[in-house]
Structures are given as C-alpha cells and as structure tokens.
MIGU-570876 format. One record per residue (C-alpha): residue in one letter; x, y, z. Coordinates in steps of 0.001 Angstrom, whole numbers, plus 500000, padded with zeros to 6 digits. Layout:
N
AXYZ/...
! end
This chain:
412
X435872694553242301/X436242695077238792/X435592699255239315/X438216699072241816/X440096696997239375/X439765700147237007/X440548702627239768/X443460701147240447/X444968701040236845/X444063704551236548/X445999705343239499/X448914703550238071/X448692705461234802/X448656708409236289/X452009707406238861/X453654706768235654/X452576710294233993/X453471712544236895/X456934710204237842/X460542711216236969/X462044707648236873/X462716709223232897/X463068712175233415/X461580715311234401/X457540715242233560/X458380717963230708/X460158715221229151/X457165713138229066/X455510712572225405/X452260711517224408/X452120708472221655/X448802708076220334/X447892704094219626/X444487703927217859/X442498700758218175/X439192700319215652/X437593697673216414/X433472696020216182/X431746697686219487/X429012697881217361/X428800694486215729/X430891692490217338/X431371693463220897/X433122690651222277/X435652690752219856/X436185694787220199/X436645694349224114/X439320691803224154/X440882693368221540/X440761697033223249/X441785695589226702/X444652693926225736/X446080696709223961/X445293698862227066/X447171696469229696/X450047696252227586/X450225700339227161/X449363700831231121/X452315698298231453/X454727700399229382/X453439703453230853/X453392702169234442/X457189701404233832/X458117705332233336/X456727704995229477/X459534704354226576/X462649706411226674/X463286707292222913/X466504709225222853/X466636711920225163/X462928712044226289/X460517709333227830/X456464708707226074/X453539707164227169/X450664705549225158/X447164707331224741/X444919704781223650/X441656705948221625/X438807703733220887/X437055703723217699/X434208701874216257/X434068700582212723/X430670698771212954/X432089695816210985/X431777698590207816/X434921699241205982/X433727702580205070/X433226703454208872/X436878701779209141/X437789704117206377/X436801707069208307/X437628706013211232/X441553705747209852/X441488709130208757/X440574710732212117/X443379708501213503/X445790709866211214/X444466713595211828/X444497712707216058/X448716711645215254/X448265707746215630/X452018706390215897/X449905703114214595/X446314701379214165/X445206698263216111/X442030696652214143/X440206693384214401/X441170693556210214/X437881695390208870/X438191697361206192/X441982696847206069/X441431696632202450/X440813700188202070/X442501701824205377/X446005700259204591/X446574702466201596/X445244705775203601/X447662704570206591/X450602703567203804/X450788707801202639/X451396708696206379/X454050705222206747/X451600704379209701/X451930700512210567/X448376698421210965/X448240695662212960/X445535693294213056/X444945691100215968/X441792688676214946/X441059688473210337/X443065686057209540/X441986687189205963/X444457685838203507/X445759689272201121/X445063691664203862/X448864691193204602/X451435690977202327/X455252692268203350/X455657693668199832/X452294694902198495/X451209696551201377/X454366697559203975/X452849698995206672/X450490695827207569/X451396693132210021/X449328690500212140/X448990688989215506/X446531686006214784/X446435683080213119/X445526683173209041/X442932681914206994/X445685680226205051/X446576677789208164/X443476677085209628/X441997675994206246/X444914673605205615/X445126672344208761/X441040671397208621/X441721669517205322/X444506667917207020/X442505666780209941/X439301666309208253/X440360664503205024/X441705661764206558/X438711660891208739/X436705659901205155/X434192662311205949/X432061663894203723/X432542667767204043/X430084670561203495/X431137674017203190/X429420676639204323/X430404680111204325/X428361683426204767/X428349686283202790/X430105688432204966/X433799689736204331/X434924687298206864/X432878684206205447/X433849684906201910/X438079685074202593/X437239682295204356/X435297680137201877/X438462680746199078/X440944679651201812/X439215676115202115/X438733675831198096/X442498676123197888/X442862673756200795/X440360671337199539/X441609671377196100/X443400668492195658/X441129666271197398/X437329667019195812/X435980663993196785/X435915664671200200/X433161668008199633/X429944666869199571/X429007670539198533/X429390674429198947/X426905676226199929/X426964680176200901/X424337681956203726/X423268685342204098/X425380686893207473/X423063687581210290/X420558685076209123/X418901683355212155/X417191680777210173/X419706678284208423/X417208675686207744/X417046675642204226/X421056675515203807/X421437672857206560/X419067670397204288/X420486670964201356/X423885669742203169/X422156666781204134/X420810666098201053/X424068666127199117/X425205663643201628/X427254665650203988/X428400663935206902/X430263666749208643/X429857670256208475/X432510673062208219/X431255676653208738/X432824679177208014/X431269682726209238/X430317684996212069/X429240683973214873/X425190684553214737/X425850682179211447/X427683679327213258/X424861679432215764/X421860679455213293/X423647676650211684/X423863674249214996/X419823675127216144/X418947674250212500/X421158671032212849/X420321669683216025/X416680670494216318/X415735668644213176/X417716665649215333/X420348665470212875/X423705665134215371/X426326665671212429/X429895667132213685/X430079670474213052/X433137672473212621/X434526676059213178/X437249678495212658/X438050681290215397/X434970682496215876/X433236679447217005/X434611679822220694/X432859683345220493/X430592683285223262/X427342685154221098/X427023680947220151/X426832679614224273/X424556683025224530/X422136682087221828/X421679678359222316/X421655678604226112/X418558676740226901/X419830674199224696/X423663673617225922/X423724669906224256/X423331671560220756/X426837673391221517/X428468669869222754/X430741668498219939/X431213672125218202/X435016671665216947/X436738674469216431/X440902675368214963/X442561678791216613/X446049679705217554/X447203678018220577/X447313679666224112/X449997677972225264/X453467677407223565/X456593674539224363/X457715676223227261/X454411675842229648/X451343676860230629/X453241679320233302/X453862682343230555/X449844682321229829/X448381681457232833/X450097684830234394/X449445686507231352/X445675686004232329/X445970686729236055/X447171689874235072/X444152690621232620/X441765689402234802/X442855691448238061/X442540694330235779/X438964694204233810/X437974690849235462/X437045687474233992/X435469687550230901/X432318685897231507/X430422684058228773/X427212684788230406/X426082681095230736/X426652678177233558/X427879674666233179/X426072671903234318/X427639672055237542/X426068675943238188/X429657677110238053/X430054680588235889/X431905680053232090/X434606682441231277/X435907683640228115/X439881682387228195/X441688685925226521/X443259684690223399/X443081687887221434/X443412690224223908/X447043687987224074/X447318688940220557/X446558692730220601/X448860692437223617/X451723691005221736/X451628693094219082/X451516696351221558/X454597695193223166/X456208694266219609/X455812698257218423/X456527699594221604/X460195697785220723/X460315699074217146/X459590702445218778/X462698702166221162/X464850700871218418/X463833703401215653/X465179705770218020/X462662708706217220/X458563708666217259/X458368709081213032/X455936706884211726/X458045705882208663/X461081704637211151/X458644703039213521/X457475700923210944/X460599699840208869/X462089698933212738/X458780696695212930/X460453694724210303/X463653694604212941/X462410693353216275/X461233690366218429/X459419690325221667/X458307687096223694/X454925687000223910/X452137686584226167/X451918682952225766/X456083682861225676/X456139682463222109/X458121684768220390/X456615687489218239/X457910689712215893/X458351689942211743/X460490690929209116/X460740692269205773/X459950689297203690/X456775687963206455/X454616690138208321/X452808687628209819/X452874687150213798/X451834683636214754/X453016680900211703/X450445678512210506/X451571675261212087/X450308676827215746/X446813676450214607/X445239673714216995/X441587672435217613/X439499672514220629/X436195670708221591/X433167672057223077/X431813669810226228/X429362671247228967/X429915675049227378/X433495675073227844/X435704673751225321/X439723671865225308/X442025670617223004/X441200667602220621/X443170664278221268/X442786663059217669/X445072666111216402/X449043665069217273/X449421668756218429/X446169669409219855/X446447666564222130/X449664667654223345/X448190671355224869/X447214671298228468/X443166672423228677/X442422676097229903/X440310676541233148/X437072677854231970/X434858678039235214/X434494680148237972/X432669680280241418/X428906682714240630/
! end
C-alpha cells in the first residue's frame, strides 16, 4: 500500500508539472526548498520532518504550483543529511545555497553557524523541531524563524507544573547541543525556586549506561526526575531507574515521545509507563477535525508511522505526526510569503515572511512578524503520559486535561 501510496503522489506531481491550469508548461518554474535534517542520527526525526515538507509542496504543486506574477512554480524538494554535526550542517547549507534554495528546512542543527552563511544570500531558515533558545531571534539573526515549541516554554511550564507538586527535582541534561540549551532553559526556569532541585547533574550523549548518574540523583534525595536530552539518553536513564526498582516519575521534553525509547525498552514496556513528557499540542480550540484530517492525509500518503512495538492488546503503536505538522506549517507559511513578495528573490521572500499568516495543520494559525519569529507561542506547550506504549494528555495540567487523546493503535 504504502508503494502505491508513493506511486500515486508521484503521479500527482507530475499532473501538476505537465498541467496548464497556470499557464502554459513554459511558464512553469522550479523553486528549490532544501530540507537538512538527522537521517543519520536521528532518523525518526529526519522522516517526519522531510515528509511533511514534501506533502505540503506536492499539495502546492498538485494545485497548478504558486502563480508569482505572470508565471506559475513548483517546489523541488532536496534531502540533505547533517548527521546531527553542525559542520556537516555547515556544508550542507552551502551546497543548498549553490543548488538555488528559495529557503532551508532543518530540525535546528548547526543553525548556529548556517544562519549567518544563509543571512549573505537573505535565505530564510526555518526550523521545525530545536526549540533551542538564541537560535532565533527577529533582530540578531533575520532570516530565522520556527515551527515548534521553544526551550523557553517547555522549561517554564515544567517548573510551573512540577514546583507545585513539592517534589524534589533532579536535572539531568546530556552533553549534547540539544541537552545543554536545554539544561540553561530549566536553570532560568528554576531560578527562583532552588529548593525544589535536589541537584544537576550532566551525562555523556549516547551513553547506554546511566547508572552512575541515576544514583547520584537518588542520593541527593531526588524524588522526580527531569531529563533533558536525546533520546538514547532518556532511555538509558529509565532502564537504569526502573531496574534498580526505584519507580521515581520521570520527566521529558519533546523527545521523550520519540519512539528510539518504546524501541529500546521493548521487552520491558512497564519501565516506559509513567514517562511524562511537555510538547506543542496537536490539537487547537477549534477541534480535533483540522488534525485528525491533517493525518489522514499524511498517512494515505507515506502510511502510519509505526513505532515498531505492540500494546498489550497485540494491536500495532503508531507515531501521531506532530512535526511533520510543523514542517508542514511552515511550508505552507513560505509558500504565502512567496505569493505575496510577488517575485522568487530570496531577500523579498523573507522580509514577506515577516508579513503573512496561514492556518495550520492543527487549525492554529501560523505565521510571524518582525519583532517574533517564533511559530507556536509558549503557552501551547502541554504534557502527555505514557500508558501501555502509547501516551495522552495529563489531567493534573488545566490545559492538558482539556486536549482530547490521539489514537495511537492500529490493526498488525
């Protein structure tokens, strides 16, 4: 199904190349959209991230592309792979720029270094899935924006939630890029209330043995744990946990719903039961409807994303596609700024990002401005519950406990 899936989209793509609902197909343009993303490193996160910036392109390009004063384009997506290494990000953004990218999609690494290479050509970045706080900023660096919730929320809103509860919090972060933006977002968001870390604590990324941080926690007198890393570090964190017996709540940010932590603990599911973690809602105030056929869509094209283990009923898990909504979003917000800049330069395409709003995926609306480049606002952020390998909203969270739970199952 899935290859026919594919067949299918191609054959749509290439309707829309060859039609003349725009025009004459010598009118048709090609608009390069380069997406750099983990395959190596992180390949969940690269295909939900290249996917949905393909299904909103074959979309656009199914439609008769974007008419841009007097001639019509259509989107060429090309794949690259940073590795997770800003210096293969770096060179990755320089072949973009020499292959005519109109703009970069990135999961956010290396964004450090690529924004200024991308900022000489006035070639807007957007990241879909670092919430890194200072990789965006509308002033210091122009040409960045972001689909995906920040650093800066998600930290605050886990010292809201946490604080409260009188638990004792340990923070652990690795020493990734990821892990360490994270770990300075919750010192600022812990700040004012020390008394409620029991300690800090820092782990090498891609460690599979977390033993030795996990008793220090204890030790200290942690009664929760909040940690903050990739995904093989959230996982090495649980199995240290839970097979010394010690059943302390263990918290997440995004990438705790990545399914390498259901893959690696498999043959123990229970350890993954009670793994809390804060994202960006699916759904927004107008319904479930807007996502829910968002995801129809994405799944009759590439099919369900499955998480590769079963629930305790034998029924398949599947991957809900949150950031492929984001990449998605932030497609469809540039293809705007694209029609309203009236003309295909970079420069224009990017100060008319600052100048349009879409409705997203979800039914949100997305879009920026000069003075905030950021795509979903901080007070979205909302925190979800593992149970049984698949995971729904809190009800101790006033707006967690208002979101309607995601199907997450499917028949083998």
């Amino acid at each position: 199904m899935r290859r026919l899936a594919f067949f299918l989209a191609g054959l749509a793509l290439l309707a829309a190349g060859c039609g003349k609902s725009s025009g004459s197909s010598d009118d048709l343009g090609r608009l390069v959209l380069a997406v750099d993303v983990p395959v190596t490193g992180s390949p969940y996160v690269a295909q939900t991230i290249r996917q949905g910036v393909e299904l909103a392109a074959s979309n656009l390009n199914a439609g008769g592309g974007m008419r841009v004063g007097d001639k019509s384009y259509l989107f060429k997506v090309e794949l690259y792979d940073n590795h997770l290494s800003a210096r293969k990000a770096v060179e990755d953004t320089r072949r973009a720029l020499d292959a005519g990218a109109v703009a970069i999609v990135t999961d956010g690494t290396g964004v450090d270094a690529t924004w200024q290479l991308a900022e000489r050509e006035h070639v807007p970045i957007g990241i879909t899935y670092d919430g890194g706080t200072g990789l965006v900023d509308a002033d210091a660096r122009p040409n960045v924006f972001r689909v995906a919730p920040t650093n800066h929320g998600i930290a605050f809103r886990f010292a809201e939630y946490l604080i409260p509860k009188g638990l004792k919090v340990a923070l652990l972060a690795d020493d990734s890029a990821y892990g360490a933006q994270g770990a300075a977002d919750l010192q600022r968001a812990f700040s004012s209330n020390s008394e409620a870390v029991a300690t800090r604590l820092t782990l090498p990324a891609g460690q599979s043995d977390a033993t030795p941080q996990v008793l220090r926690a204890k030790r200290a007198g942690a009664t929760a744990l909040l940690v903050w890393g990739q995904p093989p570090t959230i996982a090495a964190v649980l199995s240290a946990a839970r097979s010394s017996g010690w059943k302390v709540p263990v918290f997440a940010p995004p990438t705790g719903a990545d399914p390498f932590i259901r893959q690696q603990l498999a043959d123990h599911p229970d350890w993954v039961d009670g793994l809390t973690f804060a994202s960006g809602r699916m759904t927004a105030e107008v319904g479930t409807g807007p996502f829910v056929s968002f995801q129809s869509q994405y799944e009759s094209t590439y099919g369900a994303d499955a998480v590769g283990v079963k629930d305790t009923d034998g029924q398949r898990v599947l991957q809900p596609p949150e950031f492929a909504m984001y990449a998605y979003d932030f497609t469809r917000v540039l293809s705007a700024a694209i029609i309203r800049a009236g003309w295909t330069d970079p420069e224009a395409v990017t100060a008319a990002l600052n100048q349009v709003t879409t409705q997203g995926a979800n039914g949100d609306e997305r879009g920026f401005n000069e003075h905030n480049h950021e795509g979903v606002v901080d007070d979205d952020v909302y925190f979800a519950r593992f149970h049984d390998m698949t995971y729904s909203p809190v009800q101790d969270d006033p707006l967690s406990s208002t979101l309607p739970p995601i199907p997450q199952t499917g028949a083998q």
